[in-house]
C-alpha positions as CSV (number, residue, x, y, z in Angstrom):
1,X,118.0,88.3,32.6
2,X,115.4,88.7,35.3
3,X,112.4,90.2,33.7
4,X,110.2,92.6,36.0
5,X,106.2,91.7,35.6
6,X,103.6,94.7,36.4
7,X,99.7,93.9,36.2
8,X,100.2,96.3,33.1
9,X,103.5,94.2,31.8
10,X,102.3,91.4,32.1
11,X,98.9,91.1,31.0
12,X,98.8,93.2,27.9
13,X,101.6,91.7,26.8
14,X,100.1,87.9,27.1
15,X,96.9,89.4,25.6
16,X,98.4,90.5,23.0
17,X,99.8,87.1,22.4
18,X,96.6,85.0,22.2
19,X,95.9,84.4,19.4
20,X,95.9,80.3,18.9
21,X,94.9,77.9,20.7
22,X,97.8,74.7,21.3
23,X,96.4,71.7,19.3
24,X,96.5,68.7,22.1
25,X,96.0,65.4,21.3
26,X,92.8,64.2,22.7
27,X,91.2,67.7,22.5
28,X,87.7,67.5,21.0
29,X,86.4,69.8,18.4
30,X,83.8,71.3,21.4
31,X,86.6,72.0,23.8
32,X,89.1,74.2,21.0
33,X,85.9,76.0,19.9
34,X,85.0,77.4,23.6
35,X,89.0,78.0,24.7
36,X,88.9,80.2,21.0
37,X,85.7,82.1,22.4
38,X,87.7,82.5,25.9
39,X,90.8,83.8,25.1
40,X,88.5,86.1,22.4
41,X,86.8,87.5,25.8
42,X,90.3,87.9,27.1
43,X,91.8,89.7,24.8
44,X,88.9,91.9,24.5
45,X,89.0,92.9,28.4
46,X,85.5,90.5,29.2
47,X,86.9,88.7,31.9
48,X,83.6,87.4,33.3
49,X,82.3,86.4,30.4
50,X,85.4,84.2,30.2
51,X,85.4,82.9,33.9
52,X,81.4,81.4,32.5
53,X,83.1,80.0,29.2
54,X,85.9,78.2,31.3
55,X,83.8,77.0,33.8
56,X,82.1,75.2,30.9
57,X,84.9,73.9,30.1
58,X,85.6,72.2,33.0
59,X,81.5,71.1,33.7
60,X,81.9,69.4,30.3
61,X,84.4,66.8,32.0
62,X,86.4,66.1,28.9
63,X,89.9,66.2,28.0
64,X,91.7,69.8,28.1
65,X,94.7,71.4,27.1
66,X,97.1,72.3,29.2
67,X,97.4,75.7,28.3
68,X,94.0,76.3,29.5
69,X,94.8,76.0,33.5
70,X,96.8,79.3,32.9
71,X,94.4,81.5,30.9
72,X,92.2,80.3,33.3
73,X,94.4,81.5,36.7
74,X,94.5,85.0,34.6
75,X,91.7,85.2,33.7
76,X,90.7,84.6,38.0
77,X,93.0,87.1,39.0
78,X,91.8,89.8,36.8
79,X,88.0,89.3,38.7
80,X,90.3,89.4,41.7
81,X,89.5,85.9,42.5
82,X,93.0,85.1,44.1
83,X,92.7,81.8,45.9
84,X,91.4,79.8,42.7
85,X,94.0,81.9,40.6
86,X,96.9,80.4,42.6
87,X,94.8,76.9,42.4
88,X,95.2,76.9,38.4
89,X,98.6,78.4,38.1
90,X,100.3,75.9,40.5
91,X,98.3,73.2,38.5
92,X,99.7,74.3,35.1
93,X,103.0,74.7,36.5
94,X,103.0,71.0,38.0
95,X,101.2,70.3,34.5
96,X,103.8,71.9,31.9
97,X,106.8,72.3,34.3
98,X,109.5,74.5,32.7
99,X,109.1,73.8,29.5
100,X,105.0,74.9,29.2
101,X,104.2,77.7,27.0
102,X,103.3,80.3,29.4
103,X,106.4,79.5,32.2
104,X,107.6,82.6,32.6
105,X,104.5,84.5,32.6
106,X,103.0,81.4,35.0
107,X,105.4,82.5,37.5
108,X,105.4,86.4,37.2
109,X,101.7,85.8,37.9
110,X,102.6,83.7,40.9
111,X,104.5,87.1,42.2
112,X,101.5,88.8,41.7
113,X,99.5,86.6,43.8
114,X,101.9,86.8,46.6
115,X,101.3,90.5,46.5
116,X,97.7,90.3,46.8
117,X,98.3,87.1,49.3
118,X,99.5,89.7,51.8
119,X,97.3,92.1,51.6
120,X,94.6,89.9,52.3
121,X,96.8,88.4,55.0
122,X,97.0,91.7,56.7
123,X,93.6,93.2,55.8
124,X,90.9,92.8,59.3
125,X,88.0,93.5,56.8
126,X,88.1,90.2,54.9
127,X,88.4,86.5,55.0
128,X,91.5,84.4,54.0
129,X,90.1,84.7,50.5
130,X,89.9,88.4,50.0
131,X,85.9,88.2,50.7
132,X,84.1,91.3,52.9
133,X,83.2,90.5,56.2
134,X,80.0,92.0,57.0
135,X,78.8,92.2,61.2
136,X,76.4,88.9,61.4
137,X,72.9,89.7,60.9
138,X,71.3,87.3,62.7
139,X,73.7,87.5,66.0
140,X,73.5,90.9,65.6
141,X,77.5,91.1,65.5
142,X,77.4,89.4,69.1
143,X,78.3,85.8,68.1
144,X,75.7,84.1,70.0
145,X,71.2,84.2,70.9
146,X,69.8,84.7,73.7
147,X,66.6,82.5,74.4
148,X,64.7,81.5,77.5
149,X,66.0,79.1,80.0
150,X,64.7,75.3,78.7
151,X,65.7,73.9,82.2
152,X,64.0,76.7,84.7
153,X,61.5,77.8,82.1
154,X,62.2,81.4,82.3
155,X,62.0,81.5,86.2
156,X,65.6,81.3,86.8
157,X,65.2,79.1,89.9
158,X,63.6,75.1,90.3
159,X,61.9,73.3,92.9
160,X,63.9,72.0,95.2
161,X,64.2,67.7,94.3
162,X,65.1,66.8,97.8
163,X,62.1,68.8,99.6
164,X,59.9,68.5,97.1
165,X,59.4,72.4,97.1
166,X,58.4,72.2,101.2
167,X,62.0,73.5,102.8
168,X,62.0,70.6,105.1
169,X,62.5,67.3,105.0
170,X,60.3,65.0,107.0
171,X,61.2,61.5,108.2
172,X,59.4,58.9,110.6
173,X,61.2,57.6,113.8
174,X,61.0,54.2,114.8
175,X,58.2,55.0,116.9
176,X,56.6,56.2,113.6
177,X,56.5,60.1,114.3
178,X,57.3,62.2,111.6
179,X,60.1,64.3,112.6
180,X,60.9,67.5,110.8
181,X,64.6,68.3,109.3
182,X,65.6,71.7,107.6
183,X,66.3,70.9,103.9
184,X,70.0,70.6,103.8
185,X,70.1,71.3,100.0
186,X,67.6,74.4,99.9
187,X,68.4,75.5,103.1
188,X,64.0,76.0,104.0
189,X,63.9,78.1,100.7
190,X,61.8,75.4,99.0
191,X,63.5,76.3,95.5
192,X,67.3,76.4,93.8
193,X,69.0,78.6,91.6
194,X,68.5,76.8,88.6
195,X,72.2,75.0,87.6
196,X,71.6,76.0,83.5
197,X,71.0,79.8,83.3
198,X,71.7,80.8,87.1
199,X,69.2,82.7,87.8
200,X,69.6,84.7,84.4
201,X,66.5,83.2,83.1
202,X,67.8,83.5,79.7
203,X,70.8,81.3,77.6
204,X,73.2,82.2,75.2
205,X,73.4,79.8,72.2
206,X,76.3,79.8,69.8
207,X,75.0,81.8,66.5
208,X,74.4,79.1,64.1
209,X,75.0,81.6,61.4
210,X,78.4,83.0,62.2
211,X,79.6,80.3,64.7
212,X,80.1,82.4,67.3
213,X,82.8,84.9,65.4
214,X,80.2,87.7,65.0
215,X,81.4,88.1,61.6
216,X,79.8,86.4,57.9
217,X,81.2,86.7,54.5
218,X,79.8,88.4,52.0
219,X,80.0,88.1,47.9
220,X,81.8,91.5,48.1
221,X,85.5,91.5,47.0
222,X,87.2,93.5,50.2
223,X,89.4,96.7,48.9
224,X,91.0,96.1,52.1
225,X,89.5,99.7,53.6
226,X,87.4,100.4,56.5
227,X,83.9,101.0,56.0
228,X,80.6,99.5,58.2
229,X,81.5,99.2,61.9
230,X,83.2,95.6,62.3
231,X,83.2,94.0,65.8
232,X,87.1,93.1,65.5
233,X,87.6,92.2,68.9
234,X,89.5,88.8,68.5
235,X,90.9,89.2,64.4
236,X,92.0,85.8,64.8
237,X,88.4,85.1,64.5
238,X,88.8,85.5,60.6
239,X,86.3,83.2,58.9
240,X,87.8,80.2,56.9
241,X,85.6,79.4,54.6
């Protein structure tokens, strides 16, 4: 029978049921004592204090169980960290298969993810992993800075290379008289329209910050609601990483 899994279904029930920790061979005395103290934090609603102790865990580099890539992706999703939530439930999937421990309540929380997956997917206010997007400070939500010319200098025109600034161009004859030519290029003005900025005097440079999408993530977990004006112009422009 297809069982139906709520946030409410399916985590106090699983709470409720850790209570031991599986004994794996190759599992040192260190690694049991800190998954005891996280599932403790679990079951006692201290999810970030859980997130620390399994992050230890994994920094200590040593052999662990199994079960512990599951608590782990619940313990993620409950401090709405999704994308690394899907990371450790696929892994103890692949890890356990069928016949792991927590299968069934593995792939109710794989359900779940695809629930929040989507909204993320459809929210303008966040990245691809559920992160606020904030207008870019430092662009000023414009996606590039504006400097001064390098080329012209800030004068938006140059001196003329083939006149030498003079507007004409002057030759000797064979009889050695200088002859006088209008400047083809300048056309007498003695200057150009400098070929970087215009005549703008001023260049746009992609913001280094934002990369030109006018938008930066923030630490913020995005409710998916509007709030701060966000230049949306282009909401493919959603920021990756």
């Amino acid at each position: 029978m297809f069982i139906k899994f709520t946030i409410s279904g399916l985590f106090l029930w699983i709470l409720a049921c850790h209570t031991t920790v599986a004994q794996e061979s190759g599992v040192s005395q260190e690694i049991k004592t800190l998954m005891s103290r996280a599932i403790e934090e679990m079951n006692s609603g201290q999810y970030a204090e859980a997130n620390v102790t399994f992050r230890k865990m994994l920094a200590s580099k040593k052999v662990l169980p199994t079960n512990m890539s599951y608590f782990f992706a619940e313990t993620l999703y409950m401090i709405k960290q999704f994308h690394n939530s899907e990371n450790f439930v696929n892994k103890y999937l692949k890890l356990a298969g069928k016949g792991g421990d927590y299968y069934d309540q593995a792939v109710g929380l794989q359900k779940l993810l695809e629930d929040k997956k989507t909204e993320i997917r459809d929210c303008n206010y966040c990245n691809v992993f559920g992160y606020r997007l904030h207008n870019c400070q430092l662009c000023d939500g414009k996606g590039a800075l504006t400097s001064t010319c390098y080329y012209c200098k800030g004068n938006g025109r140059t001196n003329c290379l083939t006149c030498q600034g003079d507007g004409v161009i002057i030759t000797k004859n064979i009889f050695d008289v200088e002859e006088y030519k209008t400047c083809h290029v300048c056309e007498t003005k003695g200057f150009n329209i400098c070929k970087v900025c215009h005549g703008h005097k001023v260049i746009e440079n992609q913001c280094p910050d934002c990369l030109g999408s006018k938008l930066t993530q923030t630490d913020e977990i995005c409710d998916h609601q509007a709030h701060d004006r966000l230049d949306l112009e282009n909401p493919e422009n959603r920021i990756e990483n």
